[in-house]
Backbone as CSV, one residue per row, in Angstrom:
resi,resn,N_x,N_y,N_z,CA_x,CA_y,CA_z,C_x,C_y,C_z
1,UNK,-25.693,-3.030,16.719,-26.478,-3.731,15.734,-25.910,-5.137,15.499
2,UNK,-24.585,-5.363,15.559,-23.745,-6.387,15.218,-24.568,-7.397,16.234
3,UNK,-24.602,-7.492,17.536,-25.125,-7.827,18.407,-26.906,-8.568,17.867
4,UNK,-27.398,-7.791,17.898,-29.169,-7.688,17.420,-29.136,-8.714,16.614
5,UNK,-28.110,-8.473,15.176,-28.552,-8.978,13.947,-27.289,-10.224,14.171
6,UNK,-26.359,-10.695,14.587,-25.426,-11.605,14.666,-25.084,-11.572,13.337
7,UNK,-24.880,-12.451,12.279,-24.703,-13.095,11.011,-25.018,-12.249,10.053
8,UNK,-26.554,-11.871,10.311,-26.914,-11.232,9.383,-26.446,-9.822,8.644
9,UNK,-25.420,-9.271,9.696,-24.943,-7.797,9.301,-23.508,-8.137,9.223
10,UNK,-23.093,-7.440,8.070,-21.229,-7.789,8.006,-20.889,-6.091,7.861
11,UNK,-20.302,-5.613,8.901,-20.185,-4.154,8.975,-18.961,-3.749,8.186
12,UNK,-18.696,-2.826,7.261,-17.697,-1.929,6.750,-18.071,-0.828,6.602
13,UNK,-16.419,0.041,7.624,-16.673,1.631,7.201,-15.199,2.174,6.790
14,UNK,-15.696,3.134,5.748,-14.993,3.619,4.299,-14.932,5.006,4.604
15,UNK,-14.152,5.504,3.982,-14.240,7.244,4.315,-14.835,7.191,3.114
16,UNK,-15.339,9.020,2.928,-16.229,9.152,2.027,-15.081,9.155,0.281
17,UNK,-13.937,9.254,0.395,-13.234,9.098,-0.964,-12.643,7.969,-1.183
18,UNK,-13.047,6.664,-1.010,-12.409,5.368,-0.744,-13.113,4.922,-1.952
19,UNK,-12.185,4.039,-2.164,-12.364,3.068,-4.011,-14.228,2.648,-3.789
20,UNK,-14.397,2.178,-2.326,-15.564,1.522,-2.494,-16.802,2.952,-2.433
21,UNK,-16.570,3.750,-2.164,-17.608,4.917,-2.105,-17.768,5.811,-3.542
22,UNK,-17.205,5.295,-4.204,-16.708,5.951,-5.611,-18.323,6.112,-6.665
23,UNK,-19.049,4.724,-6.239,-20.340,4.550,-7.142,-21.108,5.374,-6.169
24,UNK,-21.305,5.934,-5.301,-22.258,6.517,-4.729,-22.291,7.862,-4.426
25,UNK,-23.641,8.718,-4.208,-23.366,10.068,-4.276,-23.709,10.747,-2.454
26,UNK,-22.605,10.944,-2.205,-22.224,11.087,-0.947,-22.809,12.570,-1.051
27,UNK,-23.579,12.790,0.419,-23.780,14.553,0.587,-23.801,14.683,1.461
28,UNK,-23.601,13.952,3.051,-22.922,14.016,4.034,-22.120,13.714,4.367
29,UNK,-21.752,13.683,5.982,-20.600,13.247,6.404,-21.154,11.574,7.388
30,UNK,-22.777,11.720,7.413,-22.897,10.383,7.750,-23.603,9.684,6.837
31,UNK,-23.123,8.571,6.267,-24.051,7.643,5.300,-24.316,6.553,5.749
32,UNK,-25.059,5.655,5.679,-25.429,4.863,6.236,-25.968,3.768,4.461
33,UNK,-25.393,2.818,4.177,-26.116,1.703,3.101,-26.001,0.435,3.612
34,UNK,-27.684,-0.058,3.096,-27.792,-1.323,3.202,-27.853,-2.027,2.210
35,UNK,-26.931,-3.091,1.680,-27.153,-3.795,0.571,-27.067,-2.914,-0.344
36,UNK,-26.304,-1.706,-0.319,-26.214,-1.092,-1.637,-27.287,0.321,-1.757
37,UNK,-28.230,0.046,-0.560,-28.876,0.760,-0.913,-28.764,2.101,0.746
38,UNK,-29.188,3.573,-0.104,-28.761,4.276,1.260,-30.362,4.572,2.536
39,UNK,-29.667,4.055,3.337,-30.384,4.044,4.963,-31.145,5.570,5.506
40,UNK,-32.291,6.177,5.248,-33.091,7.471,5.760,-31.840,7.794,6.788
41,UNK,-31.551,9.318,6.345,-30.920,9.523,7.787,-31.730,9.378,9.133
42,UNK,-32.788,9.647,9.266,-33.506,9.977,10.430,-33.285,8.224,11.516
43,UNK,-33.459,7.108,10.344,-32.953,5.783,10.581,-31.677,5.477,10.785
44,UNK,-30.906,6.220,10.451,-29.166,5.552,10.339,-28.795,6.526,12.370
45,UNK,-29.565,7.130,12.510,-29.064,7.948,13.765,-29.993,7.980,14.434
46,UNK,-30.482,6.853,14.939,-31.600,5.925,15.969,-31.364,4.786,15.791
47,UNK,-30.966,4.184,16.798,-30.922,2.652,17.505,-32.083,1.654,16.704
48,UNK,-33.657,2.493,17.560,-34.350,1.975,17.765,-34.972,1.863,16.086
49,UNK,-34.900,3.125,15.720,-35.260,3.161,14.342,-34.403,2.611,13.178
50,UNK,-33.178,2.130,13.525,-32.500,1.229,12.409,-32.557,-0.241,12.776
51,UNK,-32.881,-0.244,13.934,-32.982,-1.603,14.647,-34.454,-2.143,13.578
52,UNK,-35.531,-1.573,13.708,-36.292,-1.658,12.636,-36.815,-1.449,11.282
53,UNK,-35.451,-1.000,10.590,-35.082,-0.923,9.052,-34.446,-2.014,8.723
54,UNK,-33.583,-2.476,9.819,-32.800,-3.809,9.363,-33.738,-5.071,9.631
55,UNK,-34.939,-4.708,10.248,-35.696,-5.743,10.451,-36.395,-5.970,9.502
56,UNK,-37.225,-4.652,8.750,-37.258,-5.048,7.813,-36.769,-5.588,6.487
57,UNK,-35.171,-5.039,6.417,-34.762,-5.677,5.108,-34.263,-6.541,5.044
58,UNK,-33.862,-7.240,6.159,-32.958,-8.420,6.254,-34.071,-9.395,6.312
């Protein structure tokens, strides 16, 4: 994605008990947020289908 979106995506990953995961309500083991907000799983685990979630929100 880093690639696709250049600039536009600044990637960080947190385990699920990390200071920054603290406001959110975790119920897997994959999460996926954009801007705060959390990513459809069915989207966060497809290329093609997050490739066009980030198209739209960015």
């Amino acid at each position: 994605m880093k690639e696709d979106f250049k600039d536009s995506v600044d990637l960080h990953i947190y385990k699920n008990d990390s200071e920054e995961a603290k406001d959110f309500e975790i119920r897997s083991s994959t999460n996926v947020f954009v801007n705060e907000e959390s990513v459809p799983l069915e989207a966060a685990l497809s290329n093609d289908k997050m490739k066009a979630y980030l198209q739209e929100k960015i």
